[in-house]
C-alpha positions as CSV (number, residue, x, y, z in Angstrom):
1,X,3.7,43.3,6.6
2,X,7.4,42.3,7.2
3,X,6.3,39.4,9.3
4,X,4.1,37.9,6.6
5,X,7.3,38.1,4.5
6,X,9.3,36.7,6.8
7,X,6.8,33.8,7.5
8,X,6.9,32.9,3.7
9,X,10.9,33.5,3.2
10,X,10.9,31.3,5.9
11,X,9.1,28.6,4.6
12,X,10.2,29.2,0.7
13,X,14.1,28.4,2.2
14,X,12.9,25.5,4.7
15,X,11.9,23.5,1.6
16,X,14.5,24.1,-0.5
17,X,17.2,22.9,2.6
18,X,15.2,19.7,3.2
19,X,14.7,19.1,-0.3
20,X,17.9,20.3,-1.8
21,X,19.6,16.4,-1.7
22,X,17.3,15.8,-4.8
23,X,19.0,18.1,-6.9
24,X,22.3,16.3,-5.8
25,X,20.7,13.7,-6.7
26,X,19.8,14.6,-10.3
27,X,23.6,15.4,-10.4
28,X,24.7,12.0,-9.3
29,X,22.4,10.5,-11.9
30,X,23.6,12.4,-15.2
31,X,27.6,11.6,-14.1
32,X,26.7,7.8,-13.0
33,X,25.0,7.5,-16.9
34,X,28.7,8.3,-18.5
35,X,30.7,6.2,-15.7
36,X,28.2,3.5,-15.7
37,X,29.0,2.8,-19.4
38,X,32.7,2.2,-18.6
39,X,32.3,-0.3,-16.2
40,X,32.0,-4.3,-16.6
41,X,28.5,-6.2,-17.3
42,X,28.1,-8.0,-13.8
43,X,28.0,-11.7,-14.4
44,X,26.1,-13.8,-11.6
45,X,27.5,-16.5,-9.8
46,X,23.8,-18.3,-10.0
47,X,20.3,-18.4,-11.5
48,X,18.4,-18.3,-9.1
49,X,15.2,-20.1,-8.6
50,X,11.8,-17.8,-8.2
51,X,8.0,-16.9,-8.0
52,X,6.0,-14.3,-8.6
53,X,3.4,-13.4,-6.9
54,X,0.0,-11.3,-8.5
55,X,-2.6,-10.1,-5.6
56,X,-5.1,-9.6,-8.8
57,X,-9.0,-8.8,-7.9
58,X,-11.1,-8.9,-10.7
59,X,-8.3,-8.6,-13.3
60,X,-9.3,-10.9,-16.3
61,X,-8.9,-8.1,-19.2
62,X,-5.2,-7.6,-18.4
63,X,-3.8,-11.2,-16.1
64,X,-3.0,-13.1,-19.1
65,X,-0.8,-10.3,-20.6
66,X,1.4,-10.4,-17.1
67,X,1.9,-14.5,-17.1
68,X,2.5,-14.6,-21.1
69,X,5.5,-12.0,-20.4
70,X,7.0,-13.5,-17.8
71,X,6.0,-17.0,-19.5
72,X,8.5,-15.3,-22.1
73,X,11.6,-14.9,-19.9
74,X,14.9,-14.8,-21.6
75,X,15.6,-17.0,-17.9
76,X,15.4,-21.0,-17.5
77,X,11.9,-21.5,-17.1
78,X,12.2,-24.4,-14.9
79,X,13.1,-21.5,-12.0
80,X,9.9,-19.5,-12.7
81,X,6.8,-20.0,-10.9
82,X,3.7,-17.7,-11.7
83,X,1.6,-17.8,-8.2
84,X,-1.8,-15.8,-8.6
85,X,-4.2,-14.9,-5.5
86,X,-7.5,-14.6,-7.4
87,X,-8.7,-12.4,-4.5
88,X,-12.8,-12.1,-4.0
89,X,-12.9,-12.4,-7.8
90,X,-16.5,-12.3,-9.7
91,X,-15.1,-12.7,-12.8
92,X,-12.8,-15.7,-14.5
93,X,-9.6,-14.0,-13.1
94,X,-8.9,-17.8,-12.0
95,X,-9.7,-19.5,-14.9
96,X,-7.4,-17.3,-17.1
97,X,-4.5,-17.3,-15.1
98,X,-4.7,-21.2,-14.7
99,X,-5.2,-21.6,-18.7
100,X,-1.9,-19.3,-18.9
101,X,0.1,-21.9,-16.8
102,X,-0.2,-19.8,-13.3
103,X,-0.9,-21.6,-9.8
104,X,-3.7,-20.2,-8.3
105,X,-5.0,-19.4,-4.8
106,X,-8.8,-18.6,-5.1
107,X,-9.4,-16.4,-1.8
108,X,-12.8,-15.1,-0.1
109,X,-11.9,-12.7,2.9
110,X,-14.4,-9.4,3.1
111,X,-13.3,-8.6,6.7
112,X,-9.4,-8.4,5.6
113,X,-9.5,-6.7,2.3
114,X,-6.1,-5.3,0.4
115,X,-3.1,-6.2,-1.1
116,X,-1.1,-7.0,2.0
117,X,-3.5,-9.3,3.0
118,X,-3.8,-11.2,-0.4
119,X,0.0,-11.5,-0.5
120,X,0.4,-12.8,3.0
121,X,-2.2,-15.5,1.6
122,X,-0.5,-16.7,-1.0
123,X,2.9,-17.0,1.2
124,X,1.2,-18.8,3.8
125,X,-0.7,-21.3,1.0
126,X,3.0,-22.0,-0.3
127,X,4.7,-22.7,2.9
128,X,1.7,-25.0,3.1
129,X,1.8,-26.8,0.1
130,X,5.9,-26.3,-0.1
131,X,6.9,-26.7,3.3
132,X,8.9,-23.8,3.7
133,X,8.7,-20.1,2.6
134,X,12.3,-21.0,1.1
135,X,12.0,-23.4,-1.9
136,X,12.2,-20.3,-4.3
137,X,15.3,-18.0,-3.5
138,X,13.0,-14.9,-3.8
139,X,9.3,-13.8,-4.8
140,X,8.4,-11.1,-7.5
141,X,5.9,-9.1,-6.2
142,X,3.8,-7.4,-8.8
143,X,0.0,-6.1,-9.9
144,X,-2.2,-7.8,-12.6
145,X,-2.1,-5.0,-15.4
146,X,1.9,-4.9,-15.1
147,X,3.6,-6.7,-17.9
148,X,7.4,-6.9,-18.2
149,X,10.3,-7.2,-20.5
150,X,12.0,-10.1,-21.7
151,X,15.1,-9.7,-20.1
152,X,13.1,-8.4,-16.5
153,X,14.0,-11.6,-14.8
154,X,18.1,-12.1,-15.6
155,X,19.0,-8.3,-15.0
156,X,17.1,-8.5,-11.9
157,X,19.2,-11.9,-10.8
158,X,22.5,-10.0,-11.3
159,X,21.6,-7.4,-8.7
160,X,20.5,-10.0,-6.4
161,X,23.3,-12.2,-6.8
162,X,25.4,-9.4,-5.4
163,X,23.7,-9.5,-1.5
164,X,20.7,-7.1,-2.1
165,X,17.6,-9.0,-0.8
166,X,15.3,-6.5,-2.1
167,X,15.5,-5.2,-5.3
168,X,13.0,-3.1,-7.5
169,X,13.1,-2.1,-11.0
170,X,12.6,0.5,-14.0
171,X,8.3,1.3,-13.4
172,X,7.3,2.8,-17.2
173,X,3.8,3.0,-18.2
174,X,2.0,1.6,-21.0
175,X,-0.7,4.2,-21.7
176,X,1.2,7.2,-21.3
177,X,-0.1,8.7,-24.0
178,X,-3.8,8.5,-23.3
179,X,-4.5,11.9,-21.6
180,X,-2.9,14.2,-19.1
181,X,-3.8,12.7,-15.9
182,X,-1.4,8.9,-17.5
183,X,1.2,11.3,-18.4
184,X,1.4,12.5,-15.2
185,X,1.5,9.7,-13.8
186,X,4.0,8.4,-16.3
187,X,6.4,11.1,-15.6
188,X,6.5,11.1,-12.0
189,X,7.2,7.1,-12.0
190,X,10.4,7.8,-14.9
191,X,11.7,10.6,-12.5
192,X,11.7,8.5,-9.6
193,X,13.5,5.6,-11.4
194,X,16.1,7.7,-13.1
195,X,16.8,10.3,-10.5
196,X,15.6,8.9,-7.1
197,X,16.2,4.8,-6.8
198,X,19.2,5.6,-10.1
199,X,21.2,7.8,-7.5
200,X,20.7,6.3,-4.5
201,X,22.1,2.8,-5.9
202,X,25.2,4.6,-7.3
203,X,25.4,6.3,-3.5
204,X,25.2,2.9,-2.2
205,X,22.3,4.4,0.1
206,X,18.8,2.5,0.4
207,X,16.4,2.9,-2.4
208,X,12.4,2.3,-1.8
209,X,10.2,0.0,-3.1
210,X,7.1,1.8,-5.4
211,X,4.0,-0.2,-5.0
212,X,5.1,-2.9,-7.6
213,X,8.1,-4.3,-9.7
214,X,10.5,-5.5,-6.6
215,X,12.0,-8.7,-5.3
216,X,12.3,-9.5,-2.1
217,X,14.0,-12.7,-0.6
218,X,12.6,-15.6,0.5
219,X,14.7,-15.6,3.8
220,X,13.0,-11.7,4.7
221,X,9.6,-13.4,4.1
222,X,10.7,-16.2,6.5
223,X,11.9,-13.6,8.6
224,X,8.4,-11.7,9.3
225,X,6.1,-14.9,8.5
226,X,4.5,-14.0,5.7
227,X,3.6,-10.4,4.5
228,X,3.1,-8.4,7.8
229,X,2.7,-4.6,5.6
230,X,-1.2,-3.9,5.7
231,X,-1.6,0.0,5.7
232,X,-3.0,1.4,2.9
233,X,0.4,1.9,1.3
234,X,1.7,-1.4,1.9
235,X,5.0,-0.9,-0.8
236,X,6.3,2.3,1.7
237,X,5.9,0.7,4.8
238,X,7.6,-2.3,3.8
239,X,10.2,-0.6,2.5
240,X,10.6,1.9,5.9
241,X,10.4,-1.4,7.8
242,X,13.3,-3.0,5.9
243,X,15.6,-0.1,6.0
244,X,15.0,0.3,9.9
245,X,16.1,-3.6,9.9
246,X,19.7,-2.8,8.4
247,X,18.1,-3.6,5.1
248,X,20.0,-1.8,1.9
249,X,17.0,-1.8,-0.9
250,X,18.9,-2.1,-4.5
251,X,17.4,-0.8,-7.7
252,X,18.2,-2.3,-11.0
253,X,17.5,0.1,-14.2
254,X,18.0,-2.3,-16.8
255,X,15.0,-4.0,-15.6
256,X,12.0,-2.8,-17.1
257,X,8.1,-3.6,-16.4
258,X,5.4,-1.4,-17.6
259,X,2.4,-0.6,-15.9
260,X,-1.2,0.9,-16.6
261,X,-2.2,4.4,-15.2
262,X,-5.9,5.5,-14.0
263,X,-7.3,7.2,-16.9
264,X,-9.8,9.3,-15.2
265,X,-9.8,12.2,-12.3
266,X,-12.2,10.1,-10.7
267,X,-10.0,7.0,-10.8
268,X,-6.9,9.3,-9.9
269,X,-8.4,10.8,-6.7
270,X,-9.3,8.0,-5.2
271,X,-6.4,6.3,-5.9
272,X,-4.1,9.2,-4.5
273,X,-6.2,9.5,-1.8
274,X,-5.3,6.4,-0.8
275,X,-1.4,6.9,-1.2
276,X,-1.9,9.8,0.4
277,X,-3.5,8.5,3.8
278,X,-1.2,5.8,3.6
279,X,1.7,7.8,3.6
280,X,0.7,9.4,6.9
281,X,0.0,6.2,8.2
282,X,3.4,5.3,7.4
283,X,4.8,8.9,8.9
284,X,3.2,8.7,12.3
285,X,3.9,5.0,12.8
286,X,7.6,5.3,11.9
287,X,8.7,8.8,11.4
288,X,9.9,9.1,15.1
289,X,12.2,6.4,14.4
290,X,13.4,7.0,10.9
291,X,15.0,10.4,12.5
292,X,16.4,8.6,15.8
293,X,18.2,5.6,13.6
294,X,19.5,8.4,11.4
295,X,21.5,10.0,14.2
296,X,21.8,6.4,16.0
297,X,23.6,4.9,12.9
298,X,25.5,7.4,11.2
299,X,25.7,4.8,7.9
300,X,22.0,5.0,8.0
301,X,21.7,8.8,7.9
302,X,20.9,9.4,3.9
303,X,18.7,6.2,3.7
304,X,16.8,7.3,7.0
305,X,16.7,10.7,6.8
306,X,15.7,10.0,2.2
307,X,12.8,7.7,3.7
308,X,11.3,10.6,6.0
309,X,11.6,13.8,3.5
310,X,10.1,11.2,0.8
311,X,7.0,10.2,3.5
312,X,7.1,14.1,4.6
313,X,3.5,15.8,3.4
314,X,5.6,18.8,1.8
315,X,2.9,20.2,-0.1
316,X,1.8,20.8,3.2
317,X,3.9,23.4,4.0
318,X,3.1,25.2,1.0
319,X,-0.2,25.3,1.1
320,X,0.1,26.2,5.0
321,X,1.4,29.2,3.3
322,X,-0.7,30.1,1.1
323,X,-3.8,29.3,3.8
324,X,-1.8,31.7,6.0
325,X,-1.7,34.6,3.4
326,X,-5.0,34.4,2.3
327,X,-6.3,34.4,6.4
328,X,-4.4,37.8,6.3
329,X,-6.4,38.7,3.0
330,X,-9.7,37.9,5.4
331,X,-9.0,39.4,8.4
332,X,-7.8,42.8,6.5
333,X,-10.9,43.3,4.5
334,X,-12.5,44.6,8.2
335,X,-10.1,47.4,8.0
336,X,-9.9,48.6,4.3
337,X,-6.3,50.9,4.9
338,X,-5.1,47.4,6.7
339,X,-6.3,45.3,3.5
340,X,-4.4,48.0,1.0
341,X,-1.0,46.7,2.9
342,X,-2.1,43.3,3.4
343,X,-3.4,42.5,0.0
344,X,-0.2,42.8,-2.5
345,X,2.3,41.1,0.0
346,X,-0.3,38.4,0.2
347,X,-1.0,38.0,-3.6
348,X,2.5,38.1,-4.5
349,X,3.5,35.2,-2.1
350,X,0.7,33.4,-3.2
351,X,1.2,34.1,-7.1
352,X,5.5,33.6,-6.2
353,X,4.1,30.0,-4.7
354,X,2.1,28.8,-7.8
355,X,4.3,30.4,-10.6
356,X,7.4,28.5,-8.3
357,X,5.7,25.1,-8.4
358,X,4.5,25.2,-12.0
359,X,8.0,25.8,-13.2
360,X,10.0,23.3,-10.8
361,X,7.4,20.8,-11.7
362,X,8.2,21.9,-15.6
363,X,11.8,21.5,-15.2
364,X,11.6,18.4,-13.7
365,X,9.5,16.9,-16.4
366,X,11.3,18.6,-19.1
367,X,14.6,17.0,-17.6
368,X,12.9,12.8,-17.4
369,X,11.4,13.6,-20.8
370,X,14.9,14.4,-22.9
371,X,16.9,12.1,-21.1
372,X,14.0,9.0,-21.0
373,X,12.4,10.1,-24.4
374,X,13.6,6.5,-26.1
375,X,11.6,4.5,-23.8
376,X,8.5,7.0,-23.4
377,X,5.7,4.7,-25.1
378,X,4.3,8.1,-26.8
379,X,4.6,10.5,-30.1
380,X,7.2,13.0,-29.9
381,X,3.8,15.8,-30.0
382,X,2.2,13.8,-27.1
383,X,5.8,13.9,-25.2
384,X,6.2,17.8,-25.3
385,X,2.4,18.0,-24.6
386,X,2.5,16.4,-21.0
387,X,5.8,18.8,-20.3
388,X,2.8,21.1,-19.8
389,X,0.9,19.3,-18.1
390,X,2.7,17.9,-15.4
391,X,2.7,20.7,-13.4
392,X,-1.2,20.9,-13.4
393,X,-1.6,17.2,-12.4
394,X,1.3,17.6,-9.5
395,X,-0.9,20.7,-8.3
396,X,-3.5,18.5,-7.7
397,X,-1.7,16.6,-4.8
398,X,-2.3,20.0,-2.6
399,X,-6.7,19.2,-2.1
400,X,-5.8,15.2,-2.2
401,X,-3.0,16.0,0.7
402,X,-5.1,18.2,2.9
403,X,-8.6,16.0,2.6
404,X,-6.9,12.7,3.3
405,X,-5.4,14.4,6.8
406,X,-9.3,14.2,7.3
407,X,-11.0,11.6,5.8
408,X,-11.4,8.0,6.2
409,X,-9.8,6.2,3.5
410,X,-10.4,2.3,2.7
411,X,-8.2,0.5,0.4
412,X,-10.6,0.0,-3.1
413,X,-9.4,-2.1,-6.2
414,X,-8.6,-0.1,-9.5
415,X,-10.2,-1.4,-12.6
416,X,-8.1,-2.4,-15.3
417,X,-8.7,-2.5,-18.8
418,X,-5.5,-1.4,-21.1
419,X,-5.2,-5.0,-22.7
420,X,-1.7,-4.5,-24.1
421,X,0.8,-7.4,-24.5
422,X,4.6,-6.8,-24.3
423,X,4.7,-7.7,-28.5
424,X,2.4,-4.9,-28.7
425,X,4.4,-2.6,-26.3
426,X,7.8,-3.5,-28.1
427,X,6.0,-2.3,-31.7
428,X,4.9,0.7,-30.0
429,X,8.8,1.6,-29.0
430,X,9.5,1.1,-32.3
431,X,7.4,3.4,-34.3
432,X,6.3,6.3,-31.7
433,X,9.9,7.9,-31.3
């Protein structure tokens, strides 16, 4: 009986050492807020000239949305571009995005099928028709059903301007307040704004790019040729790939873009499926070296050594626990005076493990939700609602983590249907505080 304690003290304190920067973290982030105020607005020596670029599939419900807002730039518009890949499209995805000013790439590929590859299209079509990867300064990378604020473009030019050539931004949601699985969602995207890629710029340490929302420069697309990230999670490997370069990924908070969460378990599953294989994709092609640049370079430790605990599976290690506890339960209920020992060590790890999770996942929600609840697009109700919540849609990472170390995952497009304009979204902030 003492071993199995041991095993699960163990394991309990292994995850709290590895993971215990986050809490710094959260630390960092509530005394940058107050210094952050004190200091000077940035003003940037240029406006730079840029494109973005929308990999959309099937997306005509929510692509004009995207263009109107960024159409609506408080920027020169002459240094916008909108460049959409209408990629294996059935619908009029084209059509609208030309009628809404975009230039469009119309491409059929069923062989190569995924984001990376629909990016690494377009780049290639505007060296082509441009002559060099370089005419715009840097691209905008987003997804169809994002749609951003009016002031997205300039903030992100200030961080820019000062020598990051990657930048992402401030990911909120705009149906947040449909059900528990958008909430969920929601949450987890505010937390990792405020009180991952928030602390890590005021560290001056490497953020990471989060599937969509960033700029990257024109000279690291020259650099590579194109988009060269096709694993299923193409936003993580690029951003490992960078930071192995010497890259330092910014993050700029006062740039906002809101973006539309599955609404359905179905939807969700397969979506986090596919994160989920694609982060161990990403772990066994570059964990090895994450860990030897951290002890190569000793300015790259935190940003390499971030990058690996944030690809780690950690759940896991949890659920190796609880697997190893309930094995015990199995092989003692042969030998009932065994099972009589057995049984209340193993029940209490496992209830210490669940009860443990529910109410870190709690605290971490209830934390993003007070100090985010101005730009939550929800009712106050709906707000203290998914605090609840959050904890049961987390949980369900655990059976997504352990069948994608098994099964055979292909990359499959999300449909879209929240048709909500950035008018409608301001309104919204307005009335539901």
């Amino acid at each position: 009986m003492k071993a199995i304690a041991s095993i699960n003290t163990v394991i309990y304190t292994l995850l709290t050492v590895l993971y215990f920067y986050q809490f710094i973290y959260i630390v960092i982030a509530l005394i940058g807020e107050k210094r952050k105020k004190k200091q000077p607005e940035y003003e940037p020596k240029k406006l730079h000239r840029f494109a973005f670029i929308i990999a959309a599939r099937n997306e005509n419900a929510v692509i004009g949305n995207l263009i109107k807002s960024i159409k609506a730039q408080n920027y020169p518009s002459e240094l916008i571009d909108v460049v959409v890949v209408a990629d294996n499209c059935t619908d009029n995805t084209a059509e609208i995005a030309r009628s809404c000013g975009a230039i469009v790439y119309e491409r059929f590929n069923k062989v190569l099928v995924g984001k990376g590859y629909a990016l690494d299209y377009a780049f290639n079509k505007i060296k082509e028709d441009e002559g060099d990867y370089t005419t715009y300064d840097g691209y905008f990378i987003f997804d169809a059903d994002n749609v951003i604020d009016r002031n997205y473009v300039r903030e992100m030019n200030k961080t820019f301007d000062q020598g990051y050539r990657v930048v992402t931004s401030y990911r909120n949601s705009k149906n947040f307040d449909t059900n528990w699985i958008t909430s969920g969602y929601s949450l987890w995207f505010c937390r990792e704004a405020k009180y991952l890629n928030n602390p890590r710029m005021i560290l001056k340490t490497s953020c990471a790019v989060s599937g969509t929302g960033f700029l990257t420069s024109s000279e690291i697309i020259k650099k590579n040729g194109g988009w060269k990230c096709n694993l299923l999670t193409e936003d993580i490997q690029f951003s490992v790939v960078n930071i192995l370069e010497g890259e330092k990924i910014g993050y700029c908070d006062s740039a906002m873009f809101y973006d539309e969460q599955p609404e359905t378990f179905k939807q969700s599953w397969n979506q986090r499926m596919r994160w989920s294989k694609g982060f161990y994709q990403v772990m066994f092609k570059y964990g090895r070296e994450l860990i030897a640049m951290a002890f190569k370079k000793r300015q790259m430790f935190v940003s390499c050594y971030d990058m690996f605990m944030t690809l780690a599976p950690a759940t896991l290690l949890s659920v190796g626990c609880m697997l190893l506890n309930l094995i015990f339960l199995v092989l003692g209920a042969h030998n009932f005076t065994l099972f009589k020992k057995v049984f209340p060590v193993a029940m209490e790890s496992i209830g210490f493990a669940c009860v443990s999770f529910y109410l870190l996942m709690f605290s971490i929600g209830l934390l993003t939700v007070i100090t985010e609840w101005k730009k939550i697009l929800a009712s106050p109700k709906k707000k203290i609602i998914s605090l609840f919540t959050f904890p049961l849609f987390m949980l369900t990472y655990i059976p997504i983590s352990l069948v994608a170390l098994f099964k055979r995952v292909e990359w499959k497009p999300i449909t879209h249907c929240v048709s909500k304009s950035m008018e409608e979204i301001e309104l919204q902030q307005q009335y539901k505080q």
